[in-house]
C-alpha positions as CSV (number, residue, x, y, z in Angstrom):
1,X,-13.3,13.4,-22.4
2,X,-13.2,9.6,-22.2
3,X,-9.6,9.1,-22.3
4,X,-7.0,12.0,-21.1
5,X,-4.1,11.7,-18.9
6,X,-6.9,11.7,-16.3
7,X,-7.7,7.7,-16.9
8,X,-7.1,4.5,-17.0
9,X,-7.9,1.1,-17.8
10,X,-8.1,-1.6,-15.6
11,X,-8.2,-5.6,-16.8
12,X,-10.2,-7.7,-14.6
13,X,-9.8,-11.5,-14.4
14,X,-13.2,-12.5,-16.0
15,X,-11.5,-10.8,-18.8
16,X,-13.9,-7.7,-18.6
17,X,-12.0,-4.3,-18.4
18,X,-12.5,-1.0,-16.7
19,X,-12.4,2.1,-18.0
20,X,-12.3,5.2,-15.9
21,X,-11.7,9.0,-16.5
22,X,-11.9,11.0,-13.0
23,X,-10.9,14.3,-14.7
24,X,-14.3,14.0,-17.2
25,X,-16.7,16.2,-17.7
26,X,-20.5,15.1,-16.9
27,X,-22.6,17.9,-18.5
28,X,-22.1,21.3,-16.6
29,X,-20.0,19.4,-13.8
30,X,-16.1,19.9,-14.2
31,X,-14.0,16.6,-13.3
32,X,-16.6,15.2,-12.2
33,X,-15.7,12.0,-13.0
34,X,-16.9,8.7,-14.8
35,X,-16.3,4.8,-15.0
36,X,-17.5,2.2,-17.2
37,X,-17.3,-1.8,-17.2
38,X,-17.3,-3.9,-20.9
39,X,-17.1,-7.0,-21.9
40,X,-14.0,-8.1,-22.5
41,X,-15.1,-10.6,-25.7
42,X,-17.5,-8.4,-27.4
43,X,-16.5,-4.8,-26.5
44,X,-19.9,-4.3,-24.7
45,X,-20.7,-1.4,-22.0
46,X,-22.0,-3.7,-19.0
47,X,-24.5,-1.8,-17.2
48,X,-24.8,1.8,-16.9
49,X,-22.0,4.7,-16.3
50,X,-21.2,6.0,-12.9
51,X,-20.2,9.4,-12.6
52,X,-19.6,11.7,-9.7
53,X,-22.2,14.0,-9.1
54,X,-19.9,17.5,-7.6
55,X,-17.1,19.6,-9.3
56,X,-14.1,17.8,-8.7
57,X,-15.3,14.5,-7.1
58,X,-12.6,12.8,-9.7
59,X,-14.6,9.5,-9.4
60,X,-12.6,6.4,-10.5
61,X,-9.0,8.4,-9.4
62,X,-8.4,5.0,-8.5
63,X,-9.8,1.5,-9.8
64,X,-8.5,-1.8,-7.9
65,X,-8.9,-5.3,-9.8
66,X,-9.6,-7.9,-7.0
67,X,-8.9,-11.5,-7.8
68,X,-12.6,-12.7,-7.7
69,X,-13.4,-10.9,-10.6
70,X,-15.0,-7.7,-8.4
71,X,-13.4,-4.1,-8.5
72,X,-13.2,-1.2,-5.9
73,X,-13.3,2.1,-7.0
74,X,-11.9,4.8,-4.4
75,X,-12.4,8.9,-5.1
76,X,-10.2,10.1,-2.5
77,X,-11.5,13.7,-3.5
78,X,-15.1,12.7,-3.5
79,X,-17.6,15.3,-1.6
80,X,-20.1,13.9,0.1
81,X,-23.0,15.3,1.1
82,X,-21.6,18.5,2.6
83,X,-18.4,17.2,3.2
84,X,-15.3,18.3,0.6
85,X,-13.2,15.1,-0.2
86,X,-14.4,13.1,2.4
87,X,-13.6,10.3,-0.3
88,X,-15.0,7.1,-1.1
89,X,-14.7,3.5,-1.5
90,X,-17.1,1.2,-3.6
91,X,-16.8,-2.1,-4.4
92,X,-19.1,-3.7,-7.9
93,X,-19.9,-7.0,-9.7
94,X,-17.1,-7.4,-12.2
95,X,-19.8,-9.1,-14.4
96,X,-22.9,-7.1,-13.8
97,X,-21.4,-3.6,-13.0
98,X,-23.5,-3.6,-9.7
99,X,-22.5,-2.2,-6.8
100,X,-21.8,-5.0,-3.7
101,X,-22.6,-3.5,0.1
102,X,-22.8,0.2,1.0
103,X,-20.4,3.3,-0.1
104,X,-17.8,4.3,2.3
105,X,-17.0,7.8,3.2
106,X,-15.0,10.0,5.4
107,X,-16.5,12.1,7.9
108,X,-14.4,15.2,7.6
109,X,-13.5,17.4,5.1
110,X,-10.1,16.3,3.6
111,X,-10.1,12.7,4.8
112,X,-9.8,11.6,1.5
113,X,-11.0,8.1,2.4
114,X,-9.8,5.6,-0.3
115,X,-6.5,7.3,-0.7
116,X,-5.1,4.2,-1.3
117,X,-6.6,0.5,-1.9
118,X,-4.9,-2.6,-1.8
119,X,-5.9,-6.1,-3.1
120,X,-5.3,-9.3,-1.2
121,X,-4.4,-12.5,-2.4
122,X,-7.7,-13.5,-0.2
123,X,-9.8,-11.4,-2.6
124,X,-9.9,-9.0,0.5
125,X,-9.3,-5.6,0.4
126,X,-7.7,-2.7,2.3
127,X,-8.8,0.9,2.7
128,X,-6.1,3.5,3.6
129,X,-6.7,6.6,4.2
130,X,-3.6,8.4,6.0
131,X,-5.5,11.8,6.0
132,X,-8.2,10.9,8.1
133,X,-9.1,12.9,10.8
134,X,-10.4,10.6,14.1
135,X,-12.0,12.9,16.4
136,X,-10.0,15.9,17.3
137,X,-6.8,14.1,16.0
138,X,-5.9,15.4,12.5
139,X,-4.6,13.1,10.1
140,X,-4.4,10.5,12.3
141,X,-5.0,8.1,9.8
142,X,-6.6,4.9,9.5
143,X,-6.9,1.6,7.8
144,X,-10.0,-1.2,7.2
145,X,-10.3,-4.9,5.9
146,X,-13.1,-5.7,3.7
147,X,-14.4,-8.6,2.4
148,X,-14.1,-8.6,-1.5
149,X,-17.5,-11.0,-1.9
150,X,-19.7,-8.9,0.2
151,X,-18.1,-5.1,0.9
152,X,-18.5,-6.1,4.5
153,X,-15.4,-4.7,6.8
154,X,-13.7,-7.4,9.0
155,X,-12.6,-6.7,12.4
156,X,-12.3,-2.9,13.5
157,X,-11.1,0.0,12.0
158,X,-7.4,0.7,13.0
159,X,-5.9,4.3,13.5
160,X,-3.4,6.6,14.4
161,X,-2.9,8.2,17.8
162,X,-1.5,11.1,17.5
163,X,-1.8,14.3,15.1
164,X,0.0,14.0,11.4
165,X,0.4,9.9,12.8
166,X,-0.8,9.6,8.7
167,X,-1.1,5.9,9.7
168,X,-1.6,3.4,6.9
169,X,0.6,5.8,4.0
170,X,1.9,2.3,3.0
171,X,0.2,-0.6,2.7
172,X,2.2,-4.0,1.3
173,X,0.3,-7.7,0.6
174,X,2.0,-10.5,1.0
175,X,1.9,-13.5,-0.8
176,X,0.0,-15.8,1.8
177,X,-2.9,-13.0,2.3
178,X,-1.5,-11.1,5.0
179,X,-0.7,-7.2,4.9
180,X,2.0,-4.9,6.1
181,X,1.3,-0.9,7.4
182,X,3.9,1.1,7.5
183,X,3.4,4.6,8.8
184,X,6.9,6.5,8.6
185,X,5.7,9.7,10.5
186,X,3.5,7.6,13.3
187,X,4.8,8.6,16.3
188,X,5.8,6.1,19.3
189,X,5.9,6.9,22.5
190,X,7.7,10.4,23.0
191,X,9.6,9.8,19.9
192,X,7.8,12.0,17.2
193,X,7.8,10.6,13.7
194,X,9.3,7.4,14.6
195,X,7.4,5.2,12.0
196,X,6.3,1.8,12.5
197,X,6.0,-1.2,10.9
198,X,2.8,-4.0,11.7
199,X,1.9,-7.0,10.5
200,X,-1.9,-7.8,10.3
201,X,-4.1,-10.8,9.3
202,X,-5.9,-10.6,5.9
203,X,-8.9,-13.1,7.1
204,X,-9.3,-11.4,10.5
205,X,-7.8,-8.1,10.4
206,X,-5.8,-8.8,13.6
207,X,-2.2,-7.7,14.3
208,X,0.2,-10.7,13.9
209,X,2.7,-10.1,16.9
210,X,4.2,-6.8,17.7
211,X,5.7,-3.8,15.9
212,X,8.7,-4.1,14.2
213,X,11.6,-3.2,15.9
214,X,13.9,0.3,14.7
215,X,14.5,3.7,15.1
216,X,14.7,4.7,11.8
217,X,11.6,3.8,10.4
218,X,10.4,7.5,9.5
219,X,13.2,7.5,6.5
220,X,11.8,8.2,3.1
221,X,13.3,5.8,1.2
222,X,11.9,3.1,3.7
223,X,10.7,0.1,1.5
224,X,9.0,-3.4,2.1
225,X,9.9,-6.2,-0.2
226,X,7.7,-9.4,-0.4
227,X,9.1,-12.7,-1.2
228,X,7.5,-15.3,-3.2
229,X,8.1,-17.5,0.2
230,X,5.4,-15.1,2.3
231,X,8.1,-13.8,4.0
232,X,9.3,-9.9,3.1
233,X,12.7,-7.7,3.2
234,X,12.5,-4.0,5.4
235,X,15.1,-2.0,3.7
236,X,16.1,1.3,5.3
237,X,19.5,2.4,3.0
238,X,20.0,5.2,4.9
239,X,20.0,4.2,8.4
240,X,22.9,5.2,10.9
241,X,24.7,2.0,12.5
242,X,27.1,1.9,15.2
243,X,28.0,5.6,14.5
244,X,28.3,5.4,10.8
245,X,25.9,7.6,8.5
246,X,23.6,6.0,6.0
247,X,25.3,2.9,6.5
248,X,22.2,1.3,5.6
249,X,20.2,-1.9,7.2
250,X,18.3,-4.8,5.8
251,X,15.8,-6.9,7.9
252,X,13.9,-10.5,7.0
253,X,11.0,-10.7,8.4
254,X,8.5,-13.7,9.2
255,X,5.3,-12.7,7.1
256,X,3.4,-15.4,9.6
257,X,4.6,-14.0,13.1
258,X,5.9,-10.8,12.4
259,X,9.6,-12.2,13.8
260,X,12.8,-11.3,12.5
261,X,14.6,-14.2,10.8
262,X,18.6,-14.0,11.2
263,X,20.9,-11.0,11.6
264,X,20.0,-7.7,10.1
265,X,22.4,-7.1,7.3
266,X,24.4,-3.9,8.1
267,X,26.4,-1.4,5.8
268,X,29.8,-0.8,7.6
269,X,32.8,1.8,6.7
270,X,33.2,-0.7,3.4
271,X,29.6,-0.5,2.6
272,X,27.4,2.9,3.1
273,X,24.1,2.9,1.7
274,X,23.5,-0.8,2.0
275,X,20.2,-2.1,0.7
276,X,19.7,0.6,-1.6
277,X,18.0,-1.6,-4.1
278,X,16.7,-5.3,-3.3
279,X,15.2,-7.5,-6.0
280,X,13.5,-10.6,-5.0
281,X,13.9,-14.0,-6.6
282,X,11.1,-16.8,-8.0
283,X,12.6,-19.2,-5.5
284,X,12.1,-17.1,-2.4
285,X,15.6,-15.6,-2.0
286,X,16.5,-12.3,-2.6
287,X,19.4,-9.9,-3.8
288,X,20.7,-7.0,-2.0
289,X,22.5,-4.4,-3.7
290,X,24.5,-1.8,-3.1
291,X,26.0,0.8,-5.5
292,X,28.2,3.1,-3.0
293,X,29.9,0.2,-1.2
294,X,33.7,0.4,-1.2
295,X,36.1,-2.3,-1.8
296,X,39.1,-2.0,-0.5
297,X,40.7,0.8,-1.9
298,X,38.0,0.8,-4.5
299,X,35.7,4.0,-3.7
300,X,32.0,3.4,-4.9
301,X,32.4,0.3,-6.1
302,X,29.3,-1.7,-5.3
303,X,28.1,-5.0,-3.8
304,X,26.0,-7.7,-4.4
305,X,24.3,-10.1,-1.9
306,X,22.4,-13.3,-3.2
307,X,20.3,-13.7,0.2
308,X,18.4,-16.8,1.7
309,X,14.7,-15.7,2.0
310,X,14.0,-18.4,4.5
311,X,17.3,-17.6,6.5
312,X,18.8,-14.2,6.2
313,X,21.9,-16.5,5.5
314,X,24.3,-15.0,2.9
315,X,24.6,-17.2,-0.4
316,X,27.9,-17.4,-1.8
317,X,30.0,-14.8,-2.2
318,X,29.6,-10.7,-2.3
C-alpha cells in the first residue's frame, strides 16, 4: 500500500517531496514500512526506497522537513537488531536521497528513540524520545541536538532523573534558533510530577539560565506559545492562584535568557480559566483569551487581552 491512512507526504524546500507509508507492506514483512524522495519538477523517484526490514518497524512514522533542504526520518517503533522499538533517527540528502552520518537507536526495548523530532530555524535538529530508558531509570527520557548538515549531535545528551521523568514529551522552537523542553511529569526535588520547563541553545545545546519557575507545570493542558519576537507565552489555564481553582496563569518569557518579562497574568474570582486559548500576532504581541471569565454580574462571559510580547504590558482595554 503506497498511500493509506498510514502515510504522508512531506514538501521539502528544494521543492522535492517525500513520500512515506510506515504501515506498508514490503513482500512477506507486515508494516514494515517504506519512504521515497522525487523530484518535485518532474515527478521522478530520487534514489532508491527505504523500507524497514522487521514486522512493524513502521519506518517513516515520522518525516521532518529541515530548512536546508535535508529530512529526518524517525521510526519510533523501529527494532533494532534484537531490540523491539528501540526506534530510530536518520537524517538524508534532500536532493540525492542519501543518508548523512550514522543511524541512531535506542538501547532498550521500548525506547522508542525519535518519538518526536523537531526542526530548528538553524537547520538543527532535536531528538526526543520521552520513553527512554537511561540505565536502570525507566522512562527517564532524553533529548539530543544534531547538526542538520552533517547528523553529528552537538553537546551531550540531556535526560531525566528519575523514573516515568518522560523528559523531553514537548519540545517547542523558537523563532531565533533556540528550543524549549517541557516535561510535565519530570519530577523536582521531592515533588513528584512537578514538570519543568528549560530553555536550551540550538547552536550549542546548552541550557540558557535556569528552570522556569511554577508549581503547576505537570497540568495537561500546559502549552508554549512562540512569538514572532523570539520571545514565547507559558499558559497553564488551569492553575490554582491565591486559593482560587483553575484561575488560570499566563507567563512571557525571554526566549534569550530564559527570564520572565513582566507580571504573570492571573485569572481572579472575575476570570477562571484564564489563558485558555492564546493566539500570537505578526508584530510580536499576543492575545489572551478567556471564555469562562465573568463580568460583573455576567456569568461566562469572556475576556480578551491584546498583550505586549516585548512587555507583558496590557494593550488597551479587556
Amino acid at each position: 500500500v503506497l498511500l493509506d491512512e498510514g502515510a504522508g507526504v512531506t514538501a521539502l524546500e528544494n521543492n522535492n517531496f517525500v513520500i512515506s507509508s510506515w504501515r506498508a507492506n514490503v513482500g512477506p514483512i507486515n508494516n514494515a514500512g517504506s519512504v521515497m524522495l522525487f523530484d518535485g519538477d518532474t515527478g521522478l523517484q530520487i534514489g532508491t526506497t527505504l523500507s524497514g526490514d522487521n514486522p512493524g518497524d513502521q519506518l517513516g512514522r515520522l518525516v521532518v522537513a529541515l530548512t536546508n533542504n535535508n529530512f529526518v526520518i524517525a521510526s519510533r517503533d523501529d527494532d533494532v537488531g534484537p531490540i523491539n522499538n528501540a526506534g530510530s533517527a536518520m537524517l538524508f540528502d534532500g536532493d540525492t536521497g542519501l543518508q548523512i552520518g550514522t543511524t541512531l537507536s535506542g538501547d532498550n526495548p521500548g525506547d522508542q528513540l525519535g518519538r518526536l523530532v523537531v526542526a530548528l530555524t538553524n537547520n538543527n535538529f532535536v531528538v526526543a524520545s520521552q520513553l527512554d530508558d537511561v540505565g536502570l531509570i525507566t522512562d527517564a527520557g532524553s533529548v539530543m541536538l544534531l547538526d542538520g548538515d552533517t547528523g553529528l549531535q552537538i553537546g551531550s545528551t540531556l535526560y531525566g532523573d528519575d523514573p516515568d521523568d518522560r523528559f523531553g514529551n514537548l519540545v517547542t522552537p523558537l523563532t531565533n534558533d533556540n528550543f524549549v523542553i517541557s516535561s510535565n511529569q519530570d519530577d523536582v526535588g521531592s515533588i513528584v510530577d512537578a514538570g519543568s520547563i528549560l530553555l536550551f541553545d540550538g547552536d550549542t545545546g546548552l541550557q540558557i539560565g535556569n528552570m522556569i519557575p511554577s508549581d503547576r507545570w505537570a497540568e495537561d493542558d500546559l502549552k508554549i506559545i512562540t512569538l514572532r519576537n523570539g520571545n514565547f507565552v507559558v499558559t497553564s489555564p488551569w492553575e490554582d492562584v491565591g486559593g482560587i481553582p483553575n484561575a488560570g496563569a499566563v507567563r512571557l518569557i525571554d526566549g534569550t535568557n530564559g527570564n520572565p518579562i513582566g507580571v504573570t497574568l492571573t485569572g481572579d474570582s472575575n476570570g477562571p480559566v484564564l489563558g485558555y486559548l492564546v493566539w500570537p500576532t505578526t508584530n510580536g504581541n499576543y492575545v489572551v483569551l478567556s471564555p469562562n471569565s465573568n463580568n460583573g454580574c455576567l456569568e461566562d462571559a469572556g475576556s480578551v487581552f491584546l498583550m505586549n510580547g516585548f512587555s507583558g504590558e496590557k494593550i488597551g482595554k479587556e
